[in-house]
C-alpha positions in Angstrom: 82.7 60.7 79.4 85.0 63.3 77.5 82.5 63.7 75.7 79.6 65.0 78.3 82.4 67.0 80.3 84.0 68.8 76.6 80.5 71.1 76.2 80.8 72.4 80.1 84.0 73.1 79.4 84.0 75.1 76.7 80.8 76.8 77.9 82.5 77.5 81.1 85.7 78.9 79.3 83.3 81.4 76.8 81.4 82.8 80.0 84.1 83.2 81.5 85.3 85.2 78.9 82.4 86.8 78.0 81.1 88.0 82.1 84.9 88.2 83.5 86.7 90.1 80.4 84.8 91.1 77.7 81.7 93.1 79.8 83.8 94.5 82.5 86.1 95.8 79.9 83.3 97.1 77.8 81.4 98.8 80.9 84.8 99.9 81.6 85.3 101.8 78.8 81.6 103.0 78.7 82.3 104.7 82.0 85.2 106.1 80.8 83.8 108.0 77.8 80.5 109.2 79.7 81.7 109.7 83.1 85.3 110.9 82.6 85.9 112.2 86.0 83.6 110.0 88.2 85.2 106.7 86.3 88.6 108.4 87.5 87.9 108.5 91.0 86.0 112.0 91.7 89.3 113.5 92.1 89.8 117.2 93.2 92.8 119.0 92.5 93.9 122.1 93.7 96.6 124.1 91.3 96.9 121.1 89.1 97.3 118.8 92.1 95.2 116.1 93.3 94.6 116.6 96.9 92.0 113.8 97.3 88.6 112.3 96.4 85.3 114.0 96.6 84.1 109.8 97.5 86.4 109.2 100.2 86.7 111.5 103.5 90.2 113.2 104.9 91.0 114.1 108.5 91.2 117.6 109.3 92.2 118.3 113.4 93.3 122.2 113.1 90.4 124.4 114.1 90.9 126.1 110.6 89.1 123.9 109.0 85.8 121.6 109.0 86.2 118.6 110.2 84.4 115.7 108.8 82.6 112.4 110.6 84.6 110.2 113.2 85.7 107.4 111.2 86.6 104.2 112.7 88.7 102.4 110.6 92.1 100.6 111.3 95.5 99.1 110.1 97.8 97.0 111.4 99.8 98.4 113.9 103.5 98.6 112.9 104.8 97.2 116.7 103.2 94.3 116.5 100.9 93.5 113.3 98.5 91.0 115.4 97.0 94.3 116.7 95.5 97.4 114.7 95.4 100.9 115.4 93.1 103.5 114.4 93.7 105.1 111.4 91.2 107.3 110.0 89.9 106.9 106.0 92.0 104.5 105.6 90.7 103.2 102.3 92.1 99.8 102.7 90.5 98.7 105.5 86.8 100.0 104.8 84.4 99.5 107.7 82.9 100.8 111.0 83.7 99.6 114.8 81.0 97.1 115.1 80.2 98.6 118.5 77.0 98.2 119.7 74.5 100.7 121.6 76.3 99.0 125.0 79.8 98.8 124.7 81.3 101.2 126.8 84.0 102.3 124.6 81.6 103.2 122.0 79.6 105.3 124.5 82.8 106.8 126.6 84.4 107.8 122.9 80.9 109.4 122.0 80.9 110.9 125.5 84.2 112.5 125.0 83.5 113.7 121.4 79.8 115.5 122.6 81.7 117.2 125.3 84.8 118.7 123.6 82.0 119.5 121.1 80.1 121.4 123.4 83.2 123.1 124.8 83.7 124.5 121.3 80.4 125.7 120.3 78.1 125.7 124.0 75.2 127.6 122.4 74.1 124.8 119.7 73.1 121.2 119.6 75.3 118.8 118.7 74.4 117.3 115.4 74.5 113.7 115.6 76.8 113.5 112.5 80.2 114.6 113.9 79.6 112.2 116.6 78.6 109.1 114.9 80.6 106.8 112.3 79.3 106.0 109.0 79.1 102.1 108.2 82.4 102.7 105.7 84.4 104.7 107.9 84.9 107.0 104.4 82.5 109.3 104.6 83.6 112.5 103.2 80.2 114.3 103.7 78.6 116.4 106.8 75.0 117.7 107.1 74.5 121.4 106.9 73.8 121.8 110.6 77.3 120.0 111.3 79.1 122.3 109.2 77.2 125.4 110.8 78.0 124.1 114.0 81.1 124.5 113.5 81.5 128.1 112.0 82.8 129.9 115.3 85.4 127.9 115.5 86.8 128.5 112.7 85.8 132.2 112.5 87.7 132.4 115.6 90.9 130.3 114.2 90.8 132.3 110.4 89.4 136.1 112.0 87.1 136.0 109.4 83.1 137.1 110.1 80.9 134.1 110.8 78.2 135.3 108.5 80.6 134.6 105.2 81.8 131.2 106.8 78.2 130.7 107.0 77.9 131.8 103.0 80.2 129.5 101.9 78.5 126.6 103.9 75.1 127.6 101.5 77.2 127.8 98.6 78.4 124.1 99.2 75.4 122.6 100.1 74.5 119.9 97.3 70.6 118.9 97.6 68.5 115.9 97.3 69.2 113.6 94.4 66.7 114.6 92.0 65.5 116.7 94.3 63.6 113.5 96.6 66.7 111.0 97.6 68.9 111.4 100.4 69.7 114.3 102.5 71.3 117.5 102.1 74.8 117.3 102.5 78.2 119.0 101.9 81.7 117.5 100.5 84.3 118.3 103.9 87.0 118.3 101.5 85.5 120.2 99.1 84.1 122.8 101.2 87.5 123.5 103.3 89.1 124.2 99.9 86.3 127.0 98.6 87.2 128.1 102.7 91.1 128.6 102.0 90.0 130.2 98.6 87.8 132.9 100.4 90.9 133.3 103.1 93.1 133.9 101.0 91.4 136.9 99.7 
């Protein structure tokens, strides 16, 4: 019987080797000398620092500053860890609400959101994008029309003329990939850095 059993053994041993150390390693290491930066994480850095990752969203709430998509993710909650409370991007616990089109909390916190949105800017449409989660709960991108939606406010909040928030907004648009996938979009974190750059000066 040792003797039928000793070839899956081994053979289970070598792939294992081969598809759990060897390859990952290798691809690993690939990654690492082509993609320096992406295999790192995307980081940003600002004066040598890191201040985050151009893959995973940030909160911003002060109305200096573009604010990214809702995000509905969670951790426990430090009273009483049966329960969890919202904590936004929170790269551990990756995920959206799993609320459907009629939960009621779903549509009340959409509800709320549309209307403080409308408050802020009453002369636009409210892009669907600052509204809605993404499936993650990480997303650090907005469409174009979110982050021109929200140009007042922050003109308003930094004194600065709308037209150059607006420039900056162009300037940080990143297109299609190759020019056919996806949708225009623009890194929150990315562009609210380039917007303390230009306020500064």
């Amino acid at each position: 019987m040792l003797k039928e059993i000793r070839p899956a053994i081994i053979l289970l041993i070598l792939l294992t080797l081969i598809t759990g150390l060897a390859y990952p390693l290798a691809m690993t290491a690939i990654a690492g000398a082509i993609f320096p930066k992406q295999a790192a994480g995307s980081m940003i850095e600002r004066d040598g620092k890191v201040v985050g990752s151009a893959l995973i969203g940030q909160e911003f709430k002060g109305d200096q500053y573009f604010h990214g998509r809702p995000s509905a993710t969670t951790a426990p909650d430090p009273a009483d860890s049966s329960k969890t409370v919202p904590a936004p991007y929170n790269a551990a616990n990756s995920g959206g609400s799993n609320l459907g089109p009629t939960s009621k909390a779903l549509n009340d916190r959409v509800k709320e959101d549309v209307d403080k949105l409308k408050a802020e800017n009453p002369n636009a449409a409210v892009p669907a994008d600052l509204v809605t989660t993404s499936g993650s709960g990480l997303d650090p991108d907005i469409s174009p029309e979110a982050a021109l939606f929200q140009v007042p406010r922050i003109a308003r909040a930094r004194k600065m003329p709308e037209d150059r928030i607006s420039q900056l907004v162009t300037e940080n648009t990143q297109g299609r990939l190759a020019g056919v996938l996806g949708e225009p979009r623009i890194n929150v974190l990315a562009l609210n850095l380039a917007l303390d750059r230009a306020a500064s000066k």
